[in-house]
C-alpha positions as a Markdown table, in Angstrom:
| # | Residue | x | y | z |
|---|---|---|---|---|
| 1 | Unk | 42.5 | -51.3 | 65.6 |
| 2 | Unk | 43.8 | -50.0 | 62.3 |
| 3 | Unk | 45.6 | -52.4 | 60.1 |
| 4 | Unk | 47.3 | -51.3 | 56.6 |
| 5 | Unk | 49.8 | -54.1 | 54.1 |
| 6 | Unk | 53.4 | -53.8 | 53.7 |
| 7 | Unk | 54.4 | -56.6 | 50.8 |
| 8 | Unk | 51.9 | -58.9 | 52.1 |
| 9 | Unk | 52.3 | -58.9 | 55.8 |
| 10 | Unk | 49.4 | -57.1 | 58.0 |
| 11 | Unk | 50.0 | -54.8 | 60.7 |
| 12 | Unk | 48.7 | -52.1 | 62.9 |
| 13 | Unk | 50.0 | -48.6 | 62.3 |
| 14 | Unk | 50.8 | -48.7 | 66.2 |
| 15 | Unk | 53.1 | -51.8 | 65.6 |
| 16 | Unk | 55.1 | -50.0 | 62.2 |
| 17 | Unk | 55.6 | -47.2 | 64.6 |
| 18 | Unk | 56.8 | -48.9 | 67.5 |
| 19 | Unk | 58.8 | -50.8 | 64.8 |
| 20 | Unk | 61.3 | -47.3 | 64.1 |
| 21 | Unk | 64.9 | -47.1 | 65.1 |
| 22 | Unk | 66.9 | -44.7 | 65.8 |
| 23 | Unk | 70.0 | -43.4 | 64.7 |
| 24 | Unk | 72.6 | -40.8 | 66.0 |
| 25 | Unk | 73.2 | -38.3 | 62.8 |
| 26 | Unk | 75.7 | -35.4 | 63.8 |
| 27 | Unk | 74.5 | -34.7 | 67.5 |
| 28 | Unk | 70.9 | -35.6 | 66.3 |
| 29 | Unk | 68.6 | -38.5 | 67.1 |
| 30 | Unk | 66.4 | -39.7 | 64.0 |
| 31 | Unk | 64.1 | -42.0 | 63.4 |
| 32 | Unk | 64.6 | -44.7 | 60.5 |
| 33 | Unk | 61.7 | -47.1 | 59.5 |
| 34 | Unk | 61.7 | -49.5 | 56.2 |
| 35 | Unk | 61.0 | -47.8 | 53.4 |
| 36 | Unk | 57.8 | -50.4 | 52.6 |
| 37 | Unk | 57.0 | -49.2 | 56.2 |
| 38 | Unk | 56.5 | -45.9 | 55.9 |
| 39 | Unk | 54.9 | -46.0 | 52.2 |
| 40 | Unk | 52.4 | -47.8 | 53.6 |
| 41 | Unk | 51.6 | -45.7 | 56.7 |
| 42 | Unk | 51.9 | -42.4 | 54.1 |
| 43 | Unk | 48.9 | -44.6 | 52.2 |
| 44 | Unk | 47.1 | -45.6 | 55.3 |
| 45 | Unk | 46.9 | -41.7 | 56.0 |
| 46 | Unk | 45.8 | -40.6 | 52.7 |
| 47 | Unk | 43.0 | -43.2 | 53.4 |
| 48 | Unk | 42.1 | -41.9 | 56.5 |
| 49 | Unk | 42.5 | -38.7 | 55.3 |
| 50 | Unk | 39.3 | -39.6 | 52.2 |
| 51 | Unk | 37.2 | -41.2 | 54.5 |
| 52 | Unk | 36.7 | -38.1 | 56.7 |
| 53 | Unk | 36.5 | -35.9 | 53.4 |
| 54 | Unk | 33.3 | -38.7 | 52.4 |
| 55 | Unk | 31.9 | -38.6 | 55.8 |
| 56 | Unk | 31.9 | -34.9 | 55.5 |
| 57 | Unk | 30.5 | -34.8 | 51.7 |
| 58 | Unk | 27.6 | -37.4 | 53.5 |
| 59 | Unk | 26.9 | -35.5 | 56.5 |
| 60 | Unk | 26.2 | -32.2 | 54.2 |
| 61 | Unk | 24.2 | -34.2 | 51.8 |
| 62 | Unk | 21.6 | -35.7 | 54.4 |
| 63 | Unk | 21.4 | -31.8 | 55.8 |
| 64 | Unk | 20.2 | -31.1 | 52.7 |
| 65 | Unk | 17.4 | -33.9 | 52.8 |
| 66 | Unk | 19.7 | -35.9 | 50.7 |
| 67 | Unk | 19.1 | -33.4 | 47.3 |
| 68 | Unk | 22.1 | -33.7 | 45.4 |
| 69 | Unk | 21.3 | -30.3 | 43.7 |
| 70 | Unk | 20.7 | -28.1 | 46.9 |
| 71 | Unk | 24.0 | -29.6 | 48.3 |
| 72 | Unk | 26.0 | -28.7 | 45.5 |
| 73 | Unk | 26.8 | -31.8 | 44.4 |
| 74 | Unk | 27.8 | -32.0 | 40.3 |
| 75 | Unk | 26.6 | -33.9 | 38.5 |
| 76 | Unk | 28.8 | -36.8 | 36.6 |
| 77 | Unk | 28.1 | -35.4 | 33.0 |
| 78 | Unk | 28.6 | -31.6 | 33.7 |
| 79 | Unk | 32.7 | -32.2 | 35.1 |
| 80 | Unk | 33.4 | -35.6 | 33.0 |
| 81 | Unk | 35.2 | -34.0 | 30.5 |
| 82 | Unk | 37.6 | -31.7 | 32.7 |
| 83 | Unk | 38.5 | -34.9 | 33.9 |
| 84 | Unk | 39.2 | -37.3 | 31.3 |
């Protein structure tokens, strides 16, 4: 079961989507959820979305006997720079 915050209450991303209403909007049925709602399931997404990019980085690393260098991975000093 996945669970993400809205303003301090817990609850599972099934429960915030069975929480959605629905509206009537010139012949057109939408689907309105609280604003804290759906910021949070946009965040819960981009989390789910960086775990499978890490799982992926991980799984190429160990096929690569866990070398750093013959997986491609930089190293912190040659990219800190362009980043900060």
């Amino acid at each position: 079961m996945v669970f993400f915050e809205n303003g301090g209450n817990t609850m599972t991303g099934l429960a915030a989507l069975q929480s959605v209403q629905y509206a009537a909007l010139k012949e057109t049925r939408v689907a309105v959820i609280d604003i804290g709602d759906w910021e949070s399931l946009i965040e819960w997404l981009e989390t789910l979305e960086d775990v499978q990019i890490a799982r992926q980085a991980f799984a190429e690393l160990k096929a690569f006997g866990d070398d750093r260098d013959r997986a491609g991975w930089l190293r912190w000093d040659q990219v800190k720079e362009e980043l900060t």
